[in-house]
N, CA, C and O atoms as CSV, one atom per row, in Angstrom:
chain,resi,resn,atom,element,x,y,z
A,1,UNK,N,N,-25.181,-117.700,-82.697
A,1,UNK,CA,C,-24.944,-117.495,-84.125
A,1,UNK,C,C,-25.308,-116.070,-84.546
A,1,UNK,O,O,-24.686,-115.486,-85.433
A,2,UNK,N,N,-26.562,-115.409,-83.735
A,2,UNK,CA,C,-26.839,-114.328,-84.414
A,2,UNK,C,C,-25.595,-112.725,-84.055
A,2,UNK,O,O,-25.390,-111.672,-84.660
A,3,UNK,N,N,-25.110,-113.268,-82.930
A,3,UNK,CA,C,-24.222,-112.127,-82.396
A,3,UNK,C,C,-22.382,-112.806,-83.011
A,3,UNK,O,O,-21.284,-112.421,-82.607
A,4,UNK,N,N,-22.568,-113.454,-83.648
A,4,UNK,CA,C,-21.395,-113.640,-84.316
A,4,UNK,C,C,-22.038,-112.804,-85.951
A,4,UNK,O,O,-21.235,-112.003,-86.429
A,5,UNK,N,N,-23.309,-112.975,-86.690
A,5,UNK,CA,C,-23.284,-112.149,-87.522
A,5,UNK,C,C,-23.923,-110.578,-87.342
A,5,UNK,O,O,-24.304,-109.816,-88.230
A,6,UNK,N,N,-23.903,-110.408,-86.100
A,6,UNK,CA,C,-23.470,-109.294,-85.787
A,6,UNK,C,C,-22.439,-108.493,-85.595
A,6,UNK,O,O,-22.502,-107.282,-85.380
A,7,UNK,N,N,-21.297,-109.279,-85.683
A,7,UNK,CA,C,-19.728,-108.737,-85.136
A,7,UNK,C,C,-19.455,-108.947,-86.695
A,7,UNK,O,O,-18.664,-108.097,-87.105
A,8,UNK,N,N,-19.843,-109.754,-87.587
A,8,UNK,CA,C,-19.465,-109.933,-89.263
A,8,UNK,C,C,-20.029,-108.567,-89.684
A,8,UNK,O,O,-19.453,-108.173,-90.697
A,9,UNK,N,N,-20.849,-107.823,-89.294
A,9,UNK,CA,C,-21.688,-106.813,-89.950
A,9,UNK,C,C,-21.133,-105.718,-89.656
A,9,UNK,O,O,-21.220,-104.732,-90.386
A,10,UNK,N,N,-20.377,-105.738,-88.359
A,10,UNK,CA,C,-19.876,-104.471,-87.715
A,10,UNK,C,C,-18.231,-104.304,-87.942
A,10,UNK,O,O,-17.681,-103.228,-88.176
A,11,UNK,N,N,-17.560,-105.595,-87.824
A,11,UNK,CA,C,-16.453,-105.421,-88.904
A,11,UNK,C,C,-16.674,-104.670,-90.581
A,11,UNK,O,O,-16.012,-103.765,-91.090
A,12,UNK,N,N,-17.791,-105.399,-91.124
A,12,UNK,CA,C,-18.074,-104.970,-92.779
A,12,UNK,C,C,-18.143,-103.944,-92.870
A,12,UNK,O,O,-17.364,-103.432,-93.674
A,13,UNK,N,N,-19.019,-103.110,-92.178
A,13,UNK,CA,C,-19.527,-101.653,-91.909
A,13,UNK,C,C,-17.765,-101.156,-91.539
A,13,UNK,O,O,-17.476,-100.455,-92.509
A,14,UNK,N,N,-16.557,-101.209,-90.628
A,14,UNK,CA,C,-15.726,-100.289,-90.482
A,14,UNK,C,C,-14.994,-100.780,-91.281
A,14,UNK,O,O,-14.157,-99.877,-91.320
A,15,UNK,N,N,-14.502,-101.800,-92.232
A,15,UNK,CA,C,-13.328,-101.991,-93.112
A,15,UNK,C,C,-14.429,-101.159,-94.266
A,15,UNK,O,O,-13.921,-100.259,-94.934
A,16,UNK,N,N,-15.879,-101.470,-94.470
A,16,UNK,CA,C,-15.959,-100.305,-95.886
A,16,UNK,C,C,-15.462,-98.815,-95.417
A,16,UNK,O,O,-14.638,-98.204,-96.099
A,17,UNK,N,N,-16.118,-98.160,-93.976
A,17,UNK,CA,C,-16.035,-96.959,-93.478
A,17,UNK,C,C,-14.572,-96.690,-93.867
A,17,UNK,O,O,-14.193,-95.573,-94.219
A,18,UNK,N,N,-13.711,-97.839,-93.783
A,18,UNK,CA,C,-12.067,-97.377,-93.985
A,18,UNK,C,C,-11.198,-96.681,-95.216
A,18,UNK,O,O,-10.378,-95.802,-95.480
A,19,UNK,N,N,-12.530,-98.442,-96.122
A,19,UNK,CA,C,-12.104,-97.995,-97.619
A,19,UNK,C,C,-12.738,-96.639,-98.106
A,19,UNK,O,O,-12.076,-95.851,-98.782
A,20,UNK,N,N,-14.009,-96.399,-97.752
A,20,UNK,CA,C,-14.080,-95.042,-98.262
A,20,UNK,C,C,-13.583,-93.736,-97.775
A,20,UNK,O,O,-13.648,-92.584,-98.203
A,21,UNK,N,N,-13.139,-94.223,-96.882
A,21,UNK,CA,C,-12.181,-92.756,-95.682
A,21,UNK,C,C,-11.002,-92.315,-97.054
A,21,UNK,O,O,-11.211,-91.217,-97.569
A,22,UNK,N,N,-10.110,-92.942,-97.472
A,22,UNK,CA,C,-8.782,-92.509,-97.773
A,22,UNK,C,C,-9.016,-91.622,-98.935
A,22,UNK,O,O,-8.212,-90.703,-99.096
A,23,UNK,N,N,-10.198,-91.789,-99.942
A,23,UNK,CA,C,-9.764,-90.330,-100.889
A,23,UNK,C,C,-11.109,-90.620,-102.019
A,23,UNK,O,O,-11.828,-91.603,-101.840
A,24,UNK,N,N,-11.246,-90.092,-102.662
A,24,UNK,CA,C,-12.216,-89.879,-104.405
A,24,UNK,C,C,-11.830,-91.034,-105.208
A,24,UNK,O,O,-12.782,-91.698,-105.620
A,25,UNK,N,N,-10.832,-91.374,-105.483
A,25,UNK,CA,C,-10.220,-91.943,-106.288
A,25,UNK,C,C,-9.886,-93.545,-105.836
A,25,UNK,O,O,-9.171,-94.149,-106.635
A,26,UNK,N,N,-10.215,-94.096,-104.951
A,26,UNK,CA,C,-10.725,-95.183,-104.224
A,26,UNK,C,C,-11.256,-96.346,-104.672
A,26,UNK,O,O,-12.283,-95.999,-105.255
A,27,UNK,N,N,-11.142,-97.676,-104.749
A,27,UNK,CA,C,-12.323,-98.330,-105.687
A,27,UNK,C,C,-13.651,-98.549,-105.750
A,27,UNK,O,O,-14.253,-99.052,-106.699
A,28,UNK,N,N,-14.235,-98.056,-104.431
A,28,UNK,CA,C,-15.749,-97.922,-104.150
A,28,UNK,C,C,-15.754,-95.642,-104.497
A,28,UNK,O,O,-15.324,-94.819,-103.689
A,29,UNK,N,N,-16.292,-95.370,-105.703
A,29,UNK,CA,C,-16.250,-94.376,-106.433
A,29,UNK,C,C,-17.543,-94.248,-107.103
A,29,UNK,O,O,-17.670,-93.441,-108.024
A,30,UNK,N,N,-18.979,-95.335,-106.522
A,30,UNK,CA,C,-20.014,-95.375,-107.567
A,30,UNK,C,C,-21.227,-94.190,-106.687
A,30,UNK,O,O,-21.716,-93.264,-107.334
A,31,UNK,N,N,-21.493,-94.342,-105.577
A,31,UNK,CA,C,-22.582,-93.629,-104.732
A,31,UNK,C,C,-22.410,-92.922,-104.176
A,31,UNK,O,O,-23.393,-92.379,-103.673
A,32,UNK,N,N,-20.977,-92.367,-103.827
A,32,UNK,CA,C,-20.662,-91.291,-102.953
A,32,UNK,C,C,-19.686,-90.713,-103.528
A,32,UNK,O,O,-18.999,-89.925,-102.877
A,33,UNK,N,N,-19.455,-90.932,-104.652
A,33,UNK,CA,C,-18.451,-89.389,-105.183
A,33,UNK,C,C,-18.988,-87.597,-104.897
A,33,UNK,O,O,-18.476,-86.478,-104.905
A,34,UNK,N,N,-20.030,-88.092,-104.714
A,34,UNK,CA,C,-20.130,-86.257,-104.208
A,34,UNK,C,C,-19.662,-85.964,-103.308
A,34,UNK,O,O,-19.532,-84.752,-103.133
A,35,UNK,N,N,-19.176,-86.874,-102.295
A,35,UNK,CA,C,-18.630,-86.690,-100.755
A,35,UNK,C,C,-17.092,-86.059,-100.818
A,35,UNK,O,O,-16.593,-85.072,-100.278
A,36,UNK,N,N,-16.572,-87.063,-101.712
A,36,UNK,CA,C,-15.321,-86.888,-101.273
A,36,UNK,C,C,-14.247,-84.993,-102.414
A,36,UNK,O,O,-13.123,-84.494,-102.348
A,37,UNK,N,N,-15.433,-84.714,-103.167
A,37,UNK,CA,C,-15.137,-83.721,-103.913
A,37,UNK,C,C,-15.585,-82.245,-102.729
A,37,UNK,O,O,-14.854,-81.255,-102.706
A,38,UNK,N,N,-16.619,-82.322,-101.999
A,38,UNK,CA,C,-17.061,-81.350,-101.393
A,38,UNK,C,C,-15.979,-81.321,-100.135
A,38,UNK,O,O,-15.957,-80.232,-99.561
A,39,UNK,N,N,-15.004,-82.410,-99.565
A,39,UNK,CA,C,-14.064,-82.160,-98.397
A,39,UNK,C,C,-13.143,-81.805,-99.094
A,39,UNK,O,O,-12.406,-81.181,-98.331
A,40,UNK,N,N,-12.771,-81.807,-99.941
A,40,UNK,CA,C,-11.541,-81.347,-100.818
A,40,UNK,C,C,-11.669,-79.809,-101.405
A,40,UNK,O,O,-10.637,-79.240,-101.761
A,41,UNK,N,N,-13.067,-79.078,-101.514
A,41,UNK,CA,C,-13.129,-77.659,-101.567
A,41,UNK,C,C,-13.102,-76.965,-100.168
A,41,UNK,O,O,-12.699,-75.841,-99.866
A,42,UNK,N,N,-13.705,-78.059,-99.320
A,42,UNK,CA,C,-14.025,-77.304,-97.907
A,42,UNK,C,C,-11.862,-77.254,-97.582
A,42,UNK,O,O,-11.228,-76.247,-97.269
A,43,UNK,N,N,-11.524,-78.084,-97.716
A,43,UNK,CA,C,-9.966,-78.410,-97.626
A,43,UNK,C,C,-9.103,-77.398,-98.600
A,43,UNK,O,O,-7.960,-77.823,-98.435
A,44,UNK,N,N,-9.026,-76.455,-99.390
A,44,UNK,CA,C,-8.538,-75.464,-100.337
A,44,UNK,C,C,-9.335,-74.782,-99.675
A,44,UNK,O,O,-9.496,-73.957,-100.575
A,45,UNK,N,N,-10.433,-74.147,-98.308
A,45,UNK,CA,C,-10.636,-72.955,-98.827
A,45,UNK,C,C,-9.819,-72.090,-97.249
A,45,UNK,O,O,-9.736,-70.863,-97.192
């Protein structure tokens, strides 16, 4: 049981890693908006 909620935790962890991959404007936008504004200057310069 415990290595099945281990594989639940490690799926959770890469579908969020996914959702926050694609951009700023995203629906997880509350704790890491500083992230996705600083790849987008490093990205224009």
């Amino acid at each position: 049981m415990g290595s099945l909620l281990f594989a639940g935790w490690v799926l959770f962890a890469l579908v969020l890693g996914w959702l926050l991959e694609p951009g700023p404007s995203g629906p997880t936008n509350t704790g890491l908006d500083v992230l996705p504004p600083t790849n987008d200057e490093e990205d224009e310069r």
